[in-house]
C-alpha positions as CSV (number, residue, x, y, z in Angstrom):
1,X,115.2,111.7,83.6
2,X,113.0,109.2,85.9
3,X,114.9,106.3,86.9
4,X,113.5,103.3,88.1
5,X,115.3,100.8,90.5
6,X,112.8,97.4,91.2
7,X,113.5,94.0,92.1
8,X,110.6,91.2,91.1
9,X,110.5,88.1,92.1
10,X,108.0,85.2,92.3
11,X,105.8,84.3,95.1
12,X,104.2,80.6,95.9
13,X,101.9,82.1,97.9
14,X,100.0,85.7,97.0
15,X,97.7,85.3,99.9
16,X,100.3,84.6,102.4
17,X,102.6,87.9,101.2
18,X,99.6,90.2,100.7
19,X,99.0,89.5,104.5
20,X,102.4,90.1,105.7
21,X,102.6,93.5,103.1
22,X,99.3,94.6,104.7
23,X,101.2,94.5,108.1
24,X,104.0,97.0,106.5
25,X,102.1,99.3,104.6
26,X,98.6,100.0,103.1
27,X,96.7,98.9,99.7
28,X,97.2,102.1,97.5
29,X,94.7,100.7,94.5
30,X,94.0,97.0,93.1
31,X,93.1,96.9,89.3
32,X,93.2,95.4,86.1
33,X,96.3,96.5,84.1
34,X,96.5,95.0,80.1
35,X,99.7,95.7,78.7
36,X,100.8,95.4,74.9
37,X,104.1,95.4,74.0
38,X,105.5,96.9,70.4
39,X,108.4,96.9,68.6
40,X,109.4,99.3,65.6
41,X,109.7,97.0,62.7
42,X,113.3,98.0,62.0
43,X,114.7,96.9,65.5
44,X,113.6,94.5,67.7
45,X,113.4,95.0,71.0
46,X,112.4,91.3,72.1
47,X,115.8,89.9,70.3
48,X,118.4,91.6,72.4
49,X,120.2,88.9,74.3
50,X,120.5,88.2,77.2
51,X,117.0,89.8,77.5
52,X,115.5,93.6,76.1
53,X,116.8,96.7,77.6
54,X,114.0,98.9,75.6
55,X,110.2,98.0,76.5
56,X,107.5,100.1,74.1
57,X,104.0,99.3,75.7
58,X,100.7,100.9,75.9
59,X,99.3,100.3,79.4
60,X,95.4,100.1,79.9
61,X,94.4,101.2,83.5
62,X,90.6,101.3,84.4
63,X,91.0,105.2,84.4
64,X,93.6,105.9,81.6
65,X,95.8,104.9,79.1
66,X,99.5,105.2,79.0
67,X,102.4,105.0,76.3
68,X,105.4,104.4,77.5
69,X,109.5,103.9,76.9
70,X,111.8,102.6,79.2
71,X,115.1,101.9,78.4
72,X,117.3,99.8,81.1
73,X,120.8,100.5,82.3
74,X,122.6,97.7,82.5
75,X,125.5,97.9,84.8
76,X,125.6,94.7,87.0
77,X,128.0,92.2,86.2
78,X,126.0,89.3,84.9
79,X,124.0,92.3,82.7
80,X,120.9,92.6,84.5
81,X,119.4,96.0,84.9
82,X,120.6,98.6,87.6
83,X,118.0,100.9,86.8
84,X,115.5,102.0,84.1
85,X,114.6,105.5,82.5
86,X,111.2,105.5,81.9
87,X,109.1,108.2,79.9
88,X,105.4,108.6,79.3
89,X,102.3,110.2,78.4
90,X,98.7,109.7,78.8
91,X,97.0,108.5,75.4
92,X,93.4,110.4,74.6
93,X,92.2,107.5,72.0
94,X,94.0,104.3,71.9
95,X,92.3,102.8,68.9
96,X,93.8,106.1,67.0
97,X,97.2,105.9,68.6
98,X,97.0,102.3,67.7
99,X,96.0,103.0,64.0
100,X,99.3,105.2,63.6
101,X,101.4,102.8,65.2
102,X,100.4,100.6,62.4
103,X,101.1,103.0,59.8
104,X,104.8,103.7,61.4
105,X,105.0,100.2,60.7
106,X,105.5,99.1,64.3
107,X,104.4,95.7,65.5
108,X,102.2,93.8,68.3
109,X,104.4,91.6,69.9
110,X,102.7,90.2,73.2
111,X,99.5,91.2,76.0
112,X,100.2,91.0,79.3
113,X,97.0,90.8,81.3
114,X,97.2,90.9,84.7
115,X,95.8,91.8,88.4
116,X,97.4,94.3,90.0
117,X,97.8,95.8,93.9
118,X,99.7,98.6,94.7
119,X,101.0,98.9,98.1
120,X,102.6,101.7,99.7
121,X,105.7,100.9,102.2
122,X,107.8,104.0,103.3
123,X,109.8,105.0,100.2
124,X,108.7,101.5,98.6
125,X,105.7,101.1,96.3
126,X,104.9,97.2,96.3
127,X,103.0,95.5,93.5
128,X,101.4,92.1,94.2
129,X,100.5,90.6,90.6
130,X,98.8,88.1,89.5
131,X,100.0,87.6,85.7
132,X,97.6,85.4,83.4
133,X,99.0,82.1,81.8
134,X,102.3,83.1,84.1
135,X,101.9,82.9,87.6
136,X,102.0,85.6,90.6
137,X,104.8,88.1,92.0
138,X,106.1,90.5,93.7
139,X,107.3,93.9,92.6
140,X,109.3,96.0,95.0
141,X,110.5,99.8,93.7
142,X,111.9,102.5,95.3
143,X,110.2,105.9,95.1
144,X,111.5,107.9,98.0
145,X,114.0,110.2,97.4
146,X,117.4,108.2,97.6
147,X,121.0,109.2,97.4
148,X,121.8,106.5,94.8
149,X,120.4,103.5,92.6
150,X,122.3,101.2,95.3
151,X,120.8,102.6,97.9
152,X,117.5,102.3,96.6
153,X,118.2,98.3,95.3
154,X,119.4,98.0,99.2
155,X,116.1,99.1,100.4
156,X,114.1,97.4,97.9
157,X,116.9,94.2,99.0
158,X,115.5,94.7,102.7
159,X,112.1,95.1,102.6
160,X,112.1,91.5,100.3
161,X,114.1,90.0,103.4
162,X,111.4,91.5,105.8
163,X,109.1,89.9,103.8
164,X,111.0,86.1,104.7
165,X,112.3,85.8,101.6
166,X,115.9,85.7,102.4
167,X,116.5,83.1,99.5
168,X,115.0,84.3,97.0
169,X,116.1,84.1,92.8
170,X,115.2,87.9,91.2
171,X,113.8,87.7,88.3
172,X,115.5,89.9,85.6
173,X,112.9,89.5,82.6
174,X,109.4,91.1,81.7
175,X,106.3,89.5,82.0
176,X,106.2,89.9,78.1
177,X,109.9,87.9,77.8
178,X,109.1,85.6,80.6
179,X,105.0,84.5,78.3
180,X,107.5,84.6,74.8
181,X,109.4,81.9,76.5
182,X,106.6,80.0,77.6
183,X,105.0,80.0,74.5
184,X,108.5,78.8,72.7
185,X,108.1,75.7,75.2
């Protein structure tokens, strides 16, 4: 299993935390990413309340292009996600993959398009994104090896504070919930 612990939040001010993450760590990659979002036509992902705890998304990176599942734990109190499993696999021919998606009957839901730079902090991997029609954010997600998904939301938890933002509200939804609920506005 490969569990994921991240905390996201929003930034005012991309410029100003790029330059304080550039004093911490060093640019791993900036790209492009386009991600679309699916949902078998039998269950809904995108209508579990408070928000989804199953993401099915083909990710377009400028050198490949992945399918993945993640499926969140939810074990905090208010019944945000403590961690994620994630699984995935490179995709040969998306237009293909695409076509048999379509005859399994799952559905397009939503595109994230976005700017993406990946920073690498100690046992942190930082992403600095730029979301279109949403705004910009930080990403901060344990990779070292740590003894549990508390200590790894405590690291993630410091850096952020490093970082000045002390006060900070973490943001518990997808880019894909967080453009449907734009939209719905």
């Amino acid at each position: 299993m490969n569990i994921e612990v991240e905390i996201k939040i929003s930034t005012p001010n991309l410029n100003a935390t790029r330059e304080i993450v550039r004093q911490k760590g060093s640019l791993v990659r900036a790209i492009r990413q386009i991600d679309e979002y699916y949902i078998p036509i039998q269950r809904d992902f995108f209508a579990q309340k408070p928000f989804p705890v199953e993401w099915l998304r083909i990710r377009h990176n400028p050198d490949k292009t992945i399918f993945e599942y993640d499926r969140s734990i939810n074990k905090r109190k208010n019944g945000a996600q403590e961690y994620a499993e994630e699984y995935e696999t490179e995709i040969s021919n998306p237009d293909e993959f695409k076509k048999i998606l379509g005859f399994l009957d799952f559905k397009h839901v939503i595109t994230v398009d976005k700017q993406r730079e990946y920073w690498l902090c100690g046992d942190l991997e930082i992403a600095l994104d730029s979301v279109k029609d949403l705004g910009d954010f930080i990403e901060v997600e344990a990779k070292g090896n740590f003894e549990s998904s508390s200590a790894a939301k405590t690291a993630c938890l410091n850096f952020l504070s490093e970082l000045g933002t002390s006060q900070f509200e973490e943001i518990n939804k997808g880019y894909p919930v967080l453009l449907l609920e734009k939209r719905q506005k």
